[in-house]
C-alpha positions as CSV (number, residue, x, y, z in Angstrom):
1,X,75.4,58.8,28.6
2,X,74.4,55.4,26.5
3,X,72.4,55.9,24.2
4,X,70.2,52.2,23.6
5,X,70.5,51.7,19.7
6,X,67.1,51.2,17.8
7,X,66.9,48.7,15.3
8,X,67.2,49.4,11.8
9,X,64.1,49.9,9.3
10,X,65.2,46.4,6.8
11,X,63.3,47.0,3.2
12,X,60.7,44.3,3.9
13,X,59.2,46.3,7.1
14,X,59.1,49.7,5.5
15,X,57.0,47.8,2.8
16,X,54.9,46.4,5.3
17,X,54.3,49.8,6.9
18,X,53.5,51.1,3.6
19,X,51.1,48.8,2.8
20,X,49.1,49.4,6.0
21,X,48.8,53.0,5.5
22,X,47.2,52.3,2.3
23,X,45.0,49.1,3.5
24,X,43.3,51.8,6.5
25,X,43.0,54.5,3.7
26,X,41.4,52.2,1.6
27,X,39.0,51.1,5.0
28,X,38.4,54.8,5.3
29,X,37.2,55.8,1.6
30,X,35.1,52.9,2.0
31,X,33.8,53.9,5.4
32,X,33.3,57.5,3.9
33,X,31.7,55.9,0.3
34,X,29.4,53.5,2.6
35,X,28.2,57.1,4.5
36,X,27.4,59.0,1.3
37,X,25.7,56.5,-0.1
38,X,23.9,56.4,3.2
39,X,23.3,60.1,3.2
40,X,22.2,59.9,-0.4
41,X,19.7,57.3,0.2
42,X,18.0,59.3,3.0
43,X,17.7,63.0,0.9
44,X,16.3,60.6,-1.3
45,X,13.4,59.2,0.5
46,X,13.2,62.7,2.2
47,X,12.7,64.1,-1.1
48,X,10.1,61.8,-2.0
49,X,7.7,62.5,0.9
50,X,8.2,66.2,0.6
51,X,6.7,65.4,-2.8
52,X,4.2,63.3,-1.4
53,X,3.3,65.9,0.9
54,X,3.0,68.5,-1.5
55,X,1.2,66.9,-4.3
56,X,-1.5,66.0,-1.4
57,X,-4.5,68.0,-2.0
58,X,-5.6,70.5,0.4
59,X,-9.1,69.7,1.9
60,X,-10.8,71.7,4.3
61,X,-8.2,73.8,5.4
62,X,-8.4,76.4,2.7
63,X,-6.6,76.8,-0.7
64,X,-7.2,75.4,-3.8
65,X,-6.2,71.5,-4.8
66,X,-3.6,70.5,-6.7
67,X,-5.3,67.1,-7.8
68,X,-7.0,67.2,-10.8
69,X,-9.7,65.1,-10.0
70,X,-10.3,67.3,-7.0
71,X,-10.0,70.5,-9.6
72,X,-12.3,69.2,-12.1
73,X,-14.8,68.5,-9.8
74,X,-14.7,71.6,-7.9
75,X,-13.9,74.0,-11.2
76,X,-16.0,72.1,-13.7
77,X,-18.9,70.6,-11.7
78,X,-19.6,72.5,-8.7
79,X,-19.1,75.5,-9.8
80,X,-20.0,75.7,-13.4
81,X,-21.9,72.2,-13.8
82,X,-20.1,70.2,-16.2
83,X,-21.2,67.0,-16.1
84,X,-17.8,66.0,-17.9
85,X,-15.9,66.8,-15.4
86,X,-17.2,63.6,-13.1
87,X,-17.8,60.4,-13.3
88,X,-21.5,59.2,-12.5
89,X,-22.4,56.0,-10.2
90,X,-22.8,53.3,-12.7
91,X,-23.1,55.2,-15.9
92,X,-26.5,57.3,-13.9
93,X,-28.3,60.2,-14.7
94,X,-27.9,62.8,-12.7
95,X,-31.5,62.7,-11.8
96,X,-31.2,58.3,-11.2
97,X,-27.6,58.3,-9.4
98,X,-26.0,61.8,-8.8
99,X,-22.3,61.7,-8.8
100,X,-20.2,60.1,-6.5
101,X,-17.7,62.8,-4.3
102,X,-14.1,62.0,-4.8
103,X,-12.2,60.6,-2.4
104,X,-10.5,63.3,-0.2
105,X,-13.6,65.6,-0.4
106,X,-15.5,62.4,1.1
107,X,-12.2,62.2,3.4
108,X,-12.4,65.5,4.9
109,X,-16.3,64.8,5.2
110,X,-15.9,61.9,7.4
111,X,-12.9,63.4,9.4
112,X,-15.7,66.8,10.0
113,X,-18.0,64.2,11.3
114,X,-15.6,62.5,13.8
115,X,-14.8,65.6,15.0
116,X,-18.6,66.9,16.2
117,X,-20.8,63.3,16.4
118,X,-19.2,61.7,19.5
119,X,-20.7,58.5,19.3
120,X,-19.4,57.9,15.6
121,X,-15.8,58.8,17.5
122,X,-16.0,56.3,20.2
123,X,-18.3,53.8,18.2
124,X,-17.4,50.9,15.8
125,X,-17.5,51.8,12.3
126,X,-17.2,49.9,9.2
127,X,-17.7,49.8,5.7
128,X,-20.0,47.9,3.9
129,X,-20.6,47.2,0.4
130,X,-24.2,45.9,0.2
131,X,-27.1,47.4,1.8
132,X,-28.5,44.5,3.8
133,X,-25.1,44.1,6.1
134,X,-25.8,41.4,8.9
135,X,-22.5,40.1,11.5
136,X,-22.9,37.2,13.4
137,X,-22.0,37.6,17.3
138,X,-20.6,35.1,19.2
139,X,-23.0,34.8,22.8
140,X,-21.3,31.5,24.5
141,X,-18.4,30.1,24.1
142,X,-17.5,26.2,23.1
143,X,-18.1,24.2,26.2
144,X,-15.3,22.5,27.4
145,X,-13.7,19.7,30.0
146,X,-11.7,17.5,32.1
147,X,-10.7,14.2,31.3
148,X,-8.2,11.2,32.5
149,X,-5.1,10.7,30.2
150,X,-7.1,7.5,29.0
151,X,-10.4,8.6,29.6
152,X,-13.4,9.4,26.6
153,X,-13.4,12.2,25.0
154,X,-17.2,13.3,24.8
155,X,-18.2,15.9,22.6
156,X,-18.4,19.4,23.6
157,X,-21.6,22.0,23.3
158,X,-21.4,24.0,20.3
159,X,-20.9,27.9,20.3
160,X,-23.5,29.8,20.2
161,X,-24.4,32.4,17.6
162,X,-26.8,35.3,17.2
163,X,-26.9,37.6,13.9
164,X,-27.9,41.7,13.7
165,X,-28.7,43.5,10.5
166,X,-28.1,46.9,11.7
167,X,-31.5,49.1,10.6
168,X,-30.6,52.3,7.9
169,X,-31.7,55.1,6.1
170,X,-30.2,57.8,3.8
171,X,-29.2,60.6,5.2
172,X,-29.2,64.1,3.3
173,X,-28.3,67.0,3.5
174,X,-29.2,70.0,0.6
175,X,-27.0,72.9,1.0
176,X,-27.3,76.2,-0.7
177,X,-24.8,78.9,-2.4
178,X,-25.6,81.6,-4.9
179,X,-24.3,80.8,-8.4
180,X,-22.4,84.5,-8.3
181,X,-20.8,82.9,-4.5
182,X,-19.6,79.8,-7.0
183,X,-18.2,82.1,-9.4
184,X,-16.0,84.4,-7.0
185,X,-12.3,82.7,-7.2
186,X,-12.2,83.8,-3.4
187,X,-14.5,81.5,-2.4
188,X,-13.8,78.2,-1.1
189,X,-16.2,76.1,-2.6
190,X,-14.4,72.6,-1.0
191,X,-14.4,73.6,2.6
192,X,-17.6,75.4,2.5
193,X,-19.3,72.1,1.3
194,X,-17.0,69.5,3.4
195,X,-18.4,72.0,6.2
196,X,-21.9,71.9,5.5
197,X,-22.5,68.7,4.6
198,X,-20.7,67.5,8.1
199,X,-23.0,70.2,10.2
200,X,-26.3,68.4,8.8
201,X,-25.1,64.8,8.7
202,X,-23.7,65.6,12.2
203,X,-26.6,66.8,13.7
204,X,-29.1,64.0,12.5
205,X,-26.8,61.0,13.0
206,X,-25.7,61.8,16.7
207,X,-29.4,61.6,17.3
208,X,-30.4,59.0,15.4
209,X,-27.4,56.6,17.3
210,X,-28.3,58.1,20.8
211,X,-32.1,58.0,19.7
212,X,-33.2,56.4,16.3
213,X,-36.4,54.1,15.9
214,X,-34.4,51.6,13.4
215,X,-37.2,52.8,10.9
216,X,-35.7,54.5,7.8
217,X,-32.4,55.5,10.3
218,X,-29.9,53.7,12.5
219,X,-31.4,52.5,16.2
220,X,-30.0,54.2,19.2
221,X,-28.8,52.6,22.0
222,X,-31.0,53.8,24.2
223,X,-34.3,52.7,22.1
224,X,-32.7,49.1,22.6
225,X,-34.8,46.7,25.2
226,X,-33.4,47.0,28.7
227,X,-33.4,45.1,31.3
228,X,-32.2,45.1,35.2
229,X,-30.6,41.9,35.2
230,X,-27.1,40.9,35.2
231,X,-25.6,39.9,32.4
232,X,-25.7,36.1,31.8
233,X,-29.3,36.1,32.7
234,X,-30.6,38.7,30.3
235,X,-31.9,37.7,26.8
236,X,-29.6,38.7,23.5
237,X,-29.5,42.2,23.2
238,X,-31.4,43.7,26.0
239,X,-29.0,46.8,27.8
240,X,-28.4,46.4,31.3
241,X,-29.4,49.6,33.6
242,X,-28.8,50.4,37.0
243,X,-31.2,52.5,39.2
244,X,-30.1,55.8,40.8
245,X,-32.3,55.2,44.0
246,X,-34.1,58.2,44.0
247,X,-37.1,58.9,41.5
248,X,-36.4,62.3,40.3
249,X,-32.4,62.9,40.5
250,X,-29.3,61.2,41.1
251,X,-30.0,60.1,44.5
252,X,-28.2,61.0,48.0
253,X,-25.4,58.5,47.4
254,X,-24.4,59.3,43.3
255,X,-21.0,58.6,43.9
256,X,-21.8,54.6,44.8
257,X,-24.4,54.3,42.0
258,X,-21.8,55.3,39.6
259,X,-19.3,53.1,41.2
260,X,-22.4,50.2,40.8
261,X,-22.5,50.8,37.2
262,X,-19.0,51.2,36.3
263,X,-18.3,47.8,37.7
264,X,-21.4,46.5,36.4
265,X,-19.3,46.0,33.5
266,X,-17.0,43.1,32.4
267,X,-13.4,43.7,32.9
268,X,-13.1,43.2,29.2
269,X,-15.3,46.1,28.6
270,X,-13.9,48.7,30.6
271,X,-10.7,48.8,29.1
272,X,-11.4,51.7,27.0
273,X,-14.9,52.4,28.1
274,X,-16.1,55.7,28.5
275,X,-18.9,57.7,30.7
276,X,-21.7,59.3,27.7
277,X,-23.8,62.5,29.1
278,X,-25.5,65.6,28.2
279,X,-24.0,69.6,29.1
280,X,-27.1,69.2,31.8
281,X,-26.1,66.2,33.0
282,X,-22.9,67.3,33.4
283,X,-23.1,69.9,35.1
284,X,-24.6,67.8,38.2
285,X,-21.7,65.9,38.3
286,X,-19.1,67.9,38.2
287,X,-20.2,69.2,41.4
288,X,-20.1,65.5,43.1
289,X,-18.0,65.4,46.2
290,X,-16.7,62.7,48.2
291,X,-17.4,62.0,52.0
292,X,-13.9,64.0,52.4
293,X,-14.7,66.5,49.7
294,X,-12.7,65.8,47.3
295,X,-14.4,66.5,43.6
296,X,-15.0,63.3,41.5
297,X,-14.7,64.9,38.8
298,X,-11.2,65.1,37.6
299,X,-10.5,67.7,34.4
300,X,-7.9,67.0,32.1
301,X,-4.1,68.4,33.4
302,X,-2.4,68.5,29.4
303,X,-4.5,69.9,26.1
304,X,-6.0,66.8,24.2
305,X,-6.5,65.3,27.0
306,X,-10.1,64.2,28.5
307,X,-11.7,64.8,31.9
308,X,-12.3,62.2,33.8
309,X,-14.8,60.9,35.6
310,X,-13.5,58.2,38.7
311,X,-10.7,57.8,36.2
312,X,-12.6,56.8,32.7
313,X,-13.0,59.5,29.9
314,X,-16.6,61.4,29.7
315,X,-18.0,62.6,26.4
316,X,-20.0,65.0,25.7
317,X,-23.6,63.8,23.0
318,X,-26.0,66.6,23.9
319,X,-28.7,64.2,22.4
320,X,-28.4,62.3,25.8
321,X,-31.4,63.2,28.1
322,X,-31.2,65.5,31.0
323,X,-31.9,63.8,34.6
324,X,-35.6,63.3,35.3
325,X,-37.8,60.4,36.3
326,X,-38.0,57.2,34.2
327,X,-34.8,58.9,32.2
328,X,-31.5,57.1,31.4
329,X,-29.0,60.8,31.6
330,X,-25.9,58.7,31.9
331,X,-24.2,55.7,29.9
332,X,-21.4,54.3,30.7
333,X,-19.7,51.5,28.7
334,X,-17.0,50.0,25.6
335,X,-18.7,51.8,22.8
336,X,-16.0,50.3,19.9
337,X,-17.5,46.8,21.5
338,X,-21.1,47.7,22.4
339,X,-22.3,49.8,19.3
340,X,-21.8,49.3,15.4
341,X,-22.1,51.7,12.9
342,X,-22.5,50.5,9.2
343,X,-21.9,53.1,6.0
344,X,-22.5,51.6,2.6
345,X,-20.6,53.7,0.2
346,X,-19.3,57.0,-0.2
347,X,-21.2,60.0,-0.3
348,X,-23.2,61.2,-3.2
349,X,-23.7,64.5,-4.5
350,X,-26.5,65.7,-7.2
351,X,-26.0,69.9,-8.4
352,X,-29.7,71.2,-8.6
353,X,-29.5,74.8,-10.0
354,X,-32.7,74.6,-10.8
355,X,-35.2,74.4,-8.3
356,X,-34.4,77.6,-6.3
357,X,-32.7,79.9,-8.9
358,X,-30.3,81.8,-8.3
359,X,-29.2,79.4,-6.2
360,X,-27.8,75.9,-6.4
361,X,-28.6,73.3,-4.5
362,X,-26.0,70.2,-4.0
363,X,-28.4,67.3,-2.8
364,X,-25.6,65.1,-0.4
365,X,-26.4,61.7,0.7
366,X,-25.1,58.8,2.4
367,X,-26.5,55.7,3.1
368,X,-25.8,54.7,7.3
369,X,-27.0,52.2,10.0
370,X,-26.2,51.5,13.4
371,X,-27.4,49.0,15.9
372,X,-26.1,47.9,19.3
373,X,-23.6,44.7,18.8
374,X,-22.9,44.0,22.5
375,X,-25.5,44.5,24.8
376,X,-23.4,44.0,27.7
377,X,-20.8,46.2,26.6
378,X,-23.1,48.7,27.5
379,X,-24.8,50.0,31.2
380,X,-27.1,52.7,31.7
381,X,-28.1,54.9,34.4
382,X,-32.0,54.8,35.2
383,X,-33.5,58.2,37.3
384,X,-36.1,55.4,39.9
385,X,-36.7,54.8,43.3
């Protein structure tokens, strides 16, 4: 058997064999050098956000803070009142100014609020840094038109503008705690004022945007002028309605009045409009069937999410009005288009052991205003024949 010789290794290969071993273990250290570096780079920002995350104080949700301007404030001012501890508004007395809350108390404050107003969820809100805010809203377009390749150019209509100074007030709150509550370690002073002071600015501000006169305190939405024509037709700021047909309820046809008003709106506007209602309200439609009995009412299928109501969101303002002649029970409409909400400043705090010893009073205000900015971002639901 013939065996087929192989050819022999000369000098000059075996050293070009050797010098590719070492070129791919050279390729592979680097590769390996070039991953470290990349795992090193990672633990690293890792590290820092675990930092981040732990150095964040702790507002709300129980436990004491780990910043010390949170600390001082809480320690030295609210529980012992030592006016050294803060810093006053523009070098203010106590009795002129108060103190101004720092920031993540004022944080958790406004995140309480989000949570139980509704409108001030679905709203616009902004902040402002003078009291007398005004925003100019665009009500026509600039005109426009055809023209031949050589023909004039004539000039075009210019837009039109119209301006709204929200009305607002201060609102307050004036908590209590007994100084020997303030002195137990045990008790959470920073979540048991975030909490209070949300409860009371919660309750007068869902009111006052549903409701307000726009005399000391924001104007409600439903205190603006309305009007039942179309849009286009009606003046600047005047809230469209549509009736329910029926003087005292929601008429024998709800289902096609709700349809009415739903597409009373612009196209614009009902991307991301929702349907505004009291529990009483409610109630009524949930039980709303179709010809073929099918429920309109459509409740959410996953946790977080909302029911539904002919496929837009419903929320829940118990400062709406029930259903009754003359009313307006439902709203439907683009809320983050159709109503403004204007905060100037932070909220203020003033410690007042004084007045009602043993306790101590912590005087909480913020100033607010609200208005309705599109008018036709808005449609209501009128109870008449």
């Amino acid at each position: 058997m013939e065996t087929t010789p192989t050819a022999p290794i000369t000098g000059t290969d075996a050293l070009d064999a050797s010098f590719d071993i070492i070129a791919r273990q050279d390729r592979a250290e680097a590769d390996i050098a070039a991953l470290r570096s990349d795992v090193d780079e990672v633990k690293a920002r890792l590290d820092k956000v675990a930092r981040a995350a732990a150095s964040r104080p702790a507002i709300g949700a129980g436990g004491a803070s780990e910043s010390a301007e949170i600390k001082g404030f809480v320690d030295g001012y609210l529980r012992r009142g030592r006016e050294s501890e803060v810093k006053s508004l523009s070098g203010a007395t106590p009795g002129d100014g108060g103190y101004a809350v720092p920031r993540a108390i004022d944080a958790a404050i406004t995140a309480e609020l989000v949570e139980i107003s509704p409108i001030r969820a679905i709203a616009q809100v902004v902040q402002t840094g003078t009291a007398g805010y005004r925003k100019l809203v665009a009500t026509g377009g600039i005109a426009s038109g055809w023209v031949s390749e050589t023909g004039p150019r004539p000039e075009t209509g210019t837009p039109q503008f119209a301006e709204i100074a929200p009305p607002s007030g201060e609102l307050y709150a004036n908590p209590a705690a007994s100084q020997a509550m303030l002195d137990d370690a045990a008790f959470d002073v920073e979540a048991w004022l975030a909490n209070e002071i949300a409860l009371e600015f919660a309750r007068a501000e869902g009111a006052a945007f549903v409701n307000g006169t726009g005399i000391n305190q924001p104007a409600g939405f439903l205190t603006a002028p309305t009007s039942a024509a179309v849009d286009g037709v009606r003046a600047f700021g005047m809230v469209q309605y549509v009736g329910s047909g029926n003087a005292t309820g929601l008429g024998s046809a709800p289902e096609a009045k709700l349809i009415d008003l739903i597409h009373s709106l612009k196209a614009g506007h009902r991307q991301g409009a929702v349907f505004v209602m009291n529990a009483a309200t409610l109630a009524l439609v949930r039980k709303l069937k179709t010809a073929d009995g099918a429920f309109l009412w459509q409740p959410g299928l996953v946790e977080g999410q909302p029911d539904r109501l002919l496929g837009y969101p419903v929320i829940e303002a118990e400062d709406m009005p029930d259903v009754a002649s003359g009313a307006f029970p439902i709203a439907f409409g683009n809320f983050r288009h159709g109503y403004l909400i204007a905060e100037h400043g932070a909220t203020r705090i003033l410690r007042d052991p004084f007045t009602n010893k043993p306790f101590v009073h912590f005087y909480a205000t913020r100033r607010l205003g609200g208005q309705v900015l599109d008018s036709n971002a808005i449609k209501l639901l009128k109870i008449e024949a």
